[in-house]
matplotlib code that plots the C-alpha trace (Angstrom):
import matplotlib.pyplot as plt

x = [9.7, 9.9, 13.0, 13.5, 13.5, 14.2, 14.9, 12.6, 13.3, 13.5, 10.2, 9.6, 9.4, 11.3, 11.1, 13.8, 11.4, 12.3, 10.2, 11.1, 9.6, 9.8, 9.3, 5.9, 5.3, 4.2, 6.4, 6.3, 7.4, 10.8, 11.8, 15.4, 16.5, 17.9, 20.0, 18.1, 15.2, 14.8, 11.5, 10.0, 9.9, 8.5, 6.1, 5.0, 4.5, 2.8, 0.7, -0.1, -1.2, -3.3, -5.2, -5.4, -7.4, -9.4, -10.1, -8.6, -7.8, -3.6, -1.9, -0.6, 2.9, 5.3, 8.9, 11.4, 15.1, 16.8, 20.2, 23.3, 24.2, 21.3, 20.5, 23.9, 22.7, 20.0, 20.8, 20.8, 21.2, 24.3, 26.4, 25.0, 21.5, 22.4, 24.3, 22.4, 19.6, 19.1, 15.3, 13.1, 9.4, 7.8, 4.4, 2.4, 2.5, -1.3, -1.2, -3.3, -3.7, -3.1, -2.3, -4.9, -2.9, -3.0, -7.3, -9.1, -12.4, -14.1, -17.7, -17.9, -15.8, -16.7, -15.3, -16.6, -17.7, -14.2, -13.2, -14.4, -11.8, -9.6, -9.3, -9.7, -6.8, -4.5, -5.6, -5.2, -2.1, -1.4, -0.1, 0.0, 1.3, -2.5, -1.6, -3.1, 0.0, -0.6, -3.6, -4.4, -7.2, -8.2, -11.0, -13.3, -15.9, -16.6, -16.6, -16.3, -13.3, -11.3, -9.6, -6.1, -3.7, 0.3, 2.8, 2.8, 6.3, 5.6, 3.0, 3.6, 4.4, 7.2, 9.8, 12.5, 10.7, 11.8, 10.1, 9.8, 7.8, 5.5, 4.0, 3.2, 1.8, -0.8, -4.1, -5.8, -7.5, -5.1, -5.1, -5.6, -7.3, -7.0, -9.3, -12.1, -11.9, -12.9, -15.0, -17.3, -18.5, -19.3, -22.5, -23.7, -21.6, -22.5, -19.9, -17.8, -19.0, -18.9, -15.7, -14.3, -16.4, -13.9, -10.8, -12.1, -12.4, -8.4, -7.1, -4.0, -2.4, -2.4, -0.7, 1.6, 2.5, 2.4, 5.1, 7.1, 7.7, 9.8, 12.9, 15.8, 17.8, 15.6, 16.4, 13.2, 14.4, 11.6, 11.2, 10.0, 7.9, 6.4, 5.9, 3.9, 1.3, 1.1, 0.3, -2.0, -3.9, -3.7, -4.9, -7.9, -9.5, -8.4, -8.0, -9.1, -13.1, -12.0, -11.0, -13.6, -16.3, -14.1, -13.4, -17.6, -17.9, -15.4, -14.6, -17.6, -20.7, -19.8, -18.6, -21.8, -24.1, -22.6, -23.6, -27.2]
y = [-19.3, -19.5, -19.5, -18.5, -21.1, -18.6, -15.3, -14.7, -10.4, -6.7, -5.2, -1.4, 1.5, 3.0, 0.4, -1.7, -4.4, -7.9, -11.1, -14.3, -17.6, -19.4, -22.6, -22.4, -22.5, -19.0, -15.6, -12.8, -8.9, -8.4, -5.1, -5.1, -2.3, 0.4, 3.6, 6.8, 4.6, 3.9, 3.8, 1.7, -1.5, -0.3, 1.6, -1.7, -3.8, -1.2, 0.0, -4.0, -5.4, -2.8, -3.2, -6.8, -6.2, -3.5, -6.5, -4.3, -6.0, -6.1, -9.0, -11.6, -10.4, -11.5, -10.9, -13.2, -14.2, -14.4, -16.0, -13.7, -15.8, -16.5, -12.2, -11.9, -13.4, -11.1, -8.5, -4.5, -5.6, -3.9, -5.4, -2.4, -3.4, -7.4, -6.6, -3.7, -6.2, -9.9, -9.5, -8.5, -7.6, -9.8, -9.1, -12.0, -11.4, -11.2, -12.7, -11.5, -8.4, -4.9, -2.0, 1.4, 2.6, -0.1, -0.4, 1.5, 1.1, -0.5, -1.4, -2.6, -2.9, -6.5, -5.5, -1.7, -2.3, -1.9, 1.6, 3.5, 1.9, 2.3, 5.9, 6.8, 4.0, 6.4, 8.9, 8.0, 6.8, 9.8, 7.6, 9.9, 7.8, 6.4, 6.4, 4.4, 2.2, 1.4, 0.0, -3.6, -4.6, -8.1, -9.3, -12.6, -12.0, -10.6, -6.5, -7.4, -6.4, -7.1, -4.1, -4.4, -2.2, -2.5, -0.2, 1.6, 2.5, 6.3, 5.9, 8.5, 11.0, 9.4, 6.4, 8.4, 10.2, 11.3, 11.8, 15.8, 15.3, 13.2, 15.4, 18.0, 15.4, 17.0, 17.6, 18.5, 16.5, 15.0, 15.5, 11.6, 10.4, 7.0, 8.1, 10.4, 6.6, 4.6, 7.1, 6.8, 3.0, 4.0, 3.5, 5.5, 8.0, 6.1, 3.6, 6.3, 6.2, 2.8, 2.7, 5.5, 3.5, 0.1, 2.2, 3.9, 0.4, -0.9, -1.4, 0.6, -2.6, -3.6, -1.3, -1.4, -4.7, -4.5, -1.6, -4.1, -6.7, -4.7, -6.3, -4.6, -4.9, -2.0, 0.3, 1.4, 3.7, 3.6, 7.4, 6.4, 3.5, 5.5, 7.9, 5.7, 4.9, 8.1, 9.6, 6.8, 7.3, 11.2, 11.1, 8.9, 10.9, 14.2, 14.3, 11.5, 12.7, 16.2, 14.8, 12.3, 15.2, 17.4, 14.4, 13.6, 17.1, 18.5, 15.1, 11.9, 14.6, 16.3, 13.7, 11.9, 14.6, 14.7, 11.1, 11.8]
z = [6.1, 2.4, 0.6, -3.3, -6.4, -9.2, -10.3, -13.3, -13.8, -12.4, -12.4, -13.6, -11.6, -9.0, -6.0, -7.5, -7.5, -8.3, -9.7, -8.1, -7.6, -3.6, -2.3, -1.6, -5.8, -6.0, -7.6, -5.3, -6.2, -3.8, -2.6, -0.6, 2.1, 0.0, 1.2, 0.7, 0.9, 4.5, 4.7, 1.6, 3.5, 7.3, 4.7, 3.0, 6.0, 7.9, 5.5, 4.3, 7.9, 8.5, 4.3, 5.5, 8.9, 7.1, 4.3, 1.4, -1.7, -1.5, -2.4, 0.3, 1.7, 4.0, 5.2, 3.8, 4.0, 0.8, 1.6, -0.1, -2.2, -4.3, -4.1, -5.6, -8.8, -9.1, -11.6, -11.1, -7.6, -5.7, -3.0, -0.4, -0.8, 0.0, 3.0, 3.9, 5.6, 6.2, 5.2, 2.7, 1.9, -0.2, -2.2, -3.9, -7.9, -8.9, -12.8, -15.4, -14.2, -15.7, -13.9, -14.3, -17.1, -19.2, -19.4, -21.5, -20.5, -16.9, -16.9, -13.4, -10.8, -8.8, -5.9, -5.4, -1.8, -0.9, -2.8, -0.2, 2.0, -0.2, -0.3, 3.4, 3.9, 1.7, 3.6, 7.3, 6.2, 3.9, 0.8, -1.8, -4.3, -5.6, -9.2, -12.4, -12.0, -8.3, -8.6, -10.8, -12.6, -13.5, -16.1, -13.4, -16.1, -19.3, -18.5, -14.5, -13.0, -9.7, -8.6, -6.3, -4.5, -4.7, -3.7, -0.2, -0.3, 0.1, 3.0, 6.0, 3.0, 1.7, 1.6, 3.5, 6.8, 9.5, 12.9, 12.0, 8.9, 10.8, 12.4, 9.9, 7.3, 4.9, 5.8, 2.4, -0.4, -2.7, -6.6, -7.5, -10.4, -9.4, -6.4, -8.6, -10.9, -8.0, -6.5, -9.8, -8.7, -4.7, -4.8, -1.8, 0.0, 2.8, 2.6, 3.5, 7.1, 7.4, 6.5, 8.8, 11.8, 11.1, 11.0, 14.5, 16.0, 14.9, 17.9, 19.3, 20.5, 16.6, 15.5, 18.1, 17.5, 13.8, 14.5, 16.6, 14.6, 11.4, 11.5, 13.7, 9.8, 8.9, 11.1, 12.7, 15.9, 19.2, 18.3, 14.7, 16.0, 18.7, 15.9, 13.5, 16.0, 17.4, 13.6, 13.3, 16.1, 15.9, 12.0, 12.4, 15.4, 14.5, 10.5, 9.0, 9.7, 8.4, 5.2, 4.7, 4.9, 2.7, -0.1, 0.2, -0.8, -3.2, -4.9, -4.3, -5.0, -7.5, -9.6, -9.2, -9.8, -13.1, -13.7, -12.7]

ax = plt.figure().add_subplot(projection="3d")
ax.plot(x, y, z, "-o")
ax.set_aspect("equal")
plt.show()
C-alpha cells in the first residue's frame, strides 16, 4: 500500500478534499470518513469500481492508510475525522486539467465514445451531482479535449443514506447541464444501447464483492450492503431502460435536431 510523502493543500468544495503526494511519486485527492457524511467514501469506491469495469474515464483510486500522525498535520483537519477511520479514499490528481466551469469553449471532445456511459452510469447509480465542476477537461491537442469524471460522493442520492431512501430513489430525468453538454458530441443515439447492453452483463457477483471489501472503519451495515446491490440490480432491469428511452427522447433528440 502506498503511504504519503507530503501534504501540498485543501482542495475546494464540500468533500473536505485534501492534495497530497505518496510513495508511489504521484499526488492523489484524499477524502477522510466524516460524521454526517457516512456515505461519501462507500459512495466513491462503489461508484469508482464499477466506472472502471464499464471503462469510464475516472481517475485511478485506491484505499489508503494515512498513519495519524502525519493526518494530524494536515490543516482544517479535526481530530474526529482522523480517529473516525483508519482508511481513506484516495483519487489520482489528473494535472492540467480544468473543470467544466472553467472552459469556455470545446470543439471536440476526444473521448465522446464514452459520454453515453457516462450518463446512464449517473443514472443507474442515481448520482445526481453531474455538475460543470465534476467533470474535467484536458487540452491532448489543439481544440481536442479529454473529458474525466470526479466526485461520486452523492451516488445512491446522497452522501448520507439510509436503507429507506434506497428504495424510493428517483426515477425521473435529471436537470443536468453537464449531461445536455455531453449529450451534444454522442454521435448516434445508438451508443445509448450499447451502453445499457454492458451495464446488463456486470456481473452480480461484482458488485457483491466490490460491496464487500469497504473497509469495516466505514461502517457499512449487511442491511446497507445487501442494499446497494439489490438497488443496483433492481435499477438496471427495471429503471435504468425507462430512463434511457425517456433521456433519448426528452433530452438526446431534441438537442440534436436543433443542430441539424
Amino acid at each position: 500500500m502506498i503511504e504519503p510523502i507530503s501534504y501540498i493543500k485543501k482542495l475546494e468544495g464540500k468533500s473536505n478534499a485534501h492534495l497530497i503526494t505518496f510513495s508511489d511519486g504521484r499526488d492523489y485527492v484524499v477524502k477522510y470518513f466524516r460524521s454526517g457524511f457516512e456515505k461519501t467514501l462507500p459512495n466513491e469506491w462503489v461508484a469508482y469500481c464499477i466506472a472502471r469495469f464499464l471503462d469510464l474515464p475516472v481517475p485511478y483510486a485506491q484505499i489508503v492508510s494515512i498513519p495519524e500522525e502525519f493526518s494530524r498535520t494536515i490543516p482544517d483537519l479535526e481530530l474526529e475525522e482522523i480517529q473516525l477511520s483508519r482508511f481513506q479514499f484516495a483519487s489520482l490528481y489528473v494535472p492540467e486539467t480544468l473543470n467544466g466551469h472553467q472552459v469556455s469553449t470545446v470543439p471536440s471532445i476526444v473521448n465522446k465514445d464514452q459520454l453515453a456511459g457516462i450518463i446512464l452510469f449517473d443514472y443507474w447509480l442515481c448520482n445526481g451531482d453531474r455538475t460543470r465542476k465534476n467533470i474535467l477537461l484536458r487540452e491532448e491537442s489543439l481544440d481536442q479535449f479529454k473529458l474525466w469524471i470526479i466526485d461520486h460522493a452523492e451516488a445512491f442520492g446522497s452522501y448520507s443514506w439510509l436503507v429507506t431512501e434506497l428504495e424510493t430513489l428517483p426515477q425521473k430525468i435529471m436537470k443536468s447541464a453537464t449531461h445536455q453538454f455531453m449529450s451534444l458530441f454522442i454521435e448516434s443515439e445508438e451508443k445509448f444501447n450499447e451502453q445499457l447492453e454492458i451495464i446488463q452483463r456486470f456481473p452480480v457477483l461484482l458488485m457483491e464483492e466490490i460491496v464487500e471489501l469497504t473497509p469495516d472503519d466505514w461502517l457499512l451495515s449487511k442491511d446497507d450492503k445487501k442494499a446497494i446491490v439489490g438497488r443496483l440490480v433492481n435499477r438496471r432491469k427495471k429503471i435504468l431502460p425507462y430512463l434511457k428511452h425517456k433521456f433519448v427522447k426528452t433530452i438526446y433528440r431534441p438537442l440534436h435536431e436543433q443542430k441539424d
